[in-house]
C-alpha positions as a Markdown table, in Angstrom:
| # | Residue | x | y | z |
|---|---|---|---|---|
| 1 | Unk | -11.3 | -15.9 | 0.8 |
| 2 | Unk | -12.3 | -14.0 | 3.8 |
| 3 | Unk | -9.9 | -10.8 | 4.8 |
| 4 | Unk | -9.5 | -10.1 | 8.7 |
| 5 | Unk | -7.5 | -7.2 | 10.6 |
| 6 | Unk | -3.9 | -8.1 | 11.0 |
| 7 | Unk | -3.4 | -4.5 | 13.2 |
| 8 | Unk | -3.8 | -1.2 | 13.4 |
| 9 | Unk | -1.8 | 1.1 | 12.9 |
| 10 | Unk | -0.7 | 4.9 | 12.1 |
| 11 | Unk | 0.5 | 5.5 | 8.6 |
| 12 | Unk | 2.5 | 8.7 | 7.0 |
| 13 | Unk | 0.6 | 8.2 | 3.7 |
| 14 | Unk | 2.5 | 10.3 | 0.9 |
| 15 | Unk | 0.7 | 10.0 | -2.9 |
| 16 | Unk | 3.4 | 9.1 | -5.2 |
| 17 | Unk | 3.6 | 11.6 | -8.3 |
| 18 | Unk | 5.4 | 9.4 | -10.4 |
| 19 | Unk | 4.0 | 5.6 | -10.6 |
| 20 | Unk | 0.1 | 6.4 | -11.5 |
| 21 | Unk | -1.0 | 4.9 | -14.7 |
| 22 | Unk | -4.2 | 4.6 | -16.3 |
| 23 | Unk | -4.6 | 0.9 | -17.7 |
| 24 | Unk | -7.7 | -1.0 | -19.3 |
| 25 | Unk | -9.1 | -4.0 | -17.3 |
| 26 | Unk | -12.4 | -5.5 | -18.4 |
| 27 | Unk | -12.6 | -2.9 | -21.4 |
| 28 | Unk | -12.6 | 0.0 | -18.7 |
| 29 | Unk | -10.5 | 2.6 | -17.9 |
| 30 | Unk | -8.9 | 2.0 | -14.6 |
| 31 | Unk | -6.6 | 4.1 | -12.7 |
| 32 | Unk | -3.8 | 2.2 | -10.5 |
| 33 | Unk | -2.4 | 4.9 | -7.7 |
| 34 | Unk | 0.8 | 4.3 | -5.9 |
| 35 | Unk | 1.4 | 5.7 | -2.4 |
| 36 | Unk | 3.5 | 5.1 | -0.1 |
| 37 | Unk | 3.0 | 4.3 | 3.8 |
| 38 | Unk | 5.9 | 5.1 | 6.5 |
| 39 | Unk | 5.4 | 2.9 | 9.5 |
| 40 | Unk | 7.1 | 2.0 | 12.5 |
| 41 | Unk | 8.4 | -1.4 | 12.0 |
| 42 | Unk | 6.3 | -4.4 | 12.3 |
| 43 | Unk | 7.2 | -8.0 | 11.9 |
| 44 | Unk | 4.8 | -10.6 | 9.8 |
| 45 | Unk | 3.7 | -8.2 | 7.2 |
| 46 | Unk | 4.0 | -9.4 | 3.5 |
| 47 | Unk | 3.1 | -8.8 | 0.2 |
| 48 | Unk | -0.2 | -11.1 | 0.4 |
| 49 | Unk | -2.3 | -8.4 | 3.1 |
| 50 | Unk | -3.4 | -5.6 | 1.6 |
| 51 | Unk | -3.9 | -2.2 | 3.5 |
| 52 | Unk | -7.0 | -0.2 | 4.4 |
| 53 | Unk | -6.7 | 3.4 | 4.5 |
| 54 | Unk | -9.6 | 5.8 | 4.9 |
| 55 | Unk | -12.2 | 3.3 | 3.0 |
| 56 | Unk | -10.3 | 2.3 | 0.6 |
| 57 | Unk | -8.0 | -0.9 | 0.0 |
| 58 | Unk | -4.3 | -0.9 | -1.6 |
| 59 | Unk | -2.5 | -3.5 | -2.6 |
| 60 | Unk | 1.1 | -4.3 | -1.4 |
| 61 | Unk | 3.6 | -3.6 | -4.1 |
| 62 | Unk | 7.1 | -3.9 | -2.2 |
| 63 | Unk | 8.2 | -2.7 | 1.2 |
| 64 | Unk | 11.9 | -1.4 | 1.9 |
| 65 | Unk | 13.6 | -1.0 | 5.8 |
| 66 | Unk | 15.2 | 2.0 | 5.8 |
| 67 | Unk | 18.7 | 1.2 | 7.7 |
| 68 | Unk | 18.8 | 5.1 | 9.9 |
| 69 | Unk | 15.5 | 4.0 | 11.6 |
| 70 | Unk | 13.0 | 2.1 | 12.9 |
| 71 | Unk | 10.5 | 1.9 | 10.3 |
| 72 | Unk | 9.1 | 0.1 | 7.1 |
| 73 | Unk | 8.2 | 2.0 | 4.3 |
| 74 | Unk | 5.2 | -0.3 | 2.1 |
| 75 | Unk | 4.9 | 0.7 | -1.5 |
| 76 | Unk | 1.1 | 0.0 | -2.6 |
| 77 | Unk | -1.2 | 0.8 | -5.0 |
| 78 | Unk | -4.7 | 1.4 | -5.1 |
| 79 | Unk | -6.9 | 0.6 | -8.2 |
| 80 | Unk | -9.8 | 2.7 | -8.6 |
């Protein structure tokens, strides 16, 4: 599978305190971050893409619409 740019664009990125683990994959410690990304709302995303943020790639957990404004926030999580 080959991964291509859907868009760019800018992201309020705000590390979530509460939703870090630390899980074993493989017999390794790994740690799975959560953070969230306020955008301003774009159609055709879903939970398949995955985002790219300053090097490194999170995957999409869940995204809510706030109903007060234009935006999407995406709830993802980065595994180091």
């Amino acid at each position: 599978m080959t991964w291509e740019t859907h868009c760019n664009v800018w992201a309020k990125a705000t590390w979530r305190s509460s939703g870090n683990k630390d899980d074993m994959m493989a017999d390794r410690l790994t740690v799975q971050t959560a953070v969230t990304f306020d955008i301003m709302y774009r159609d055709g995303l879903n939970e398949k893409m995955r985002i790219n943020f300053e090097g490194d790639l999170y995957d999409i957990l869940y995204f809510q619409k706030p109903d007060f404004r234009q935006s999407l926030i995406i709830v993802a999580q980065k595994q180091d």
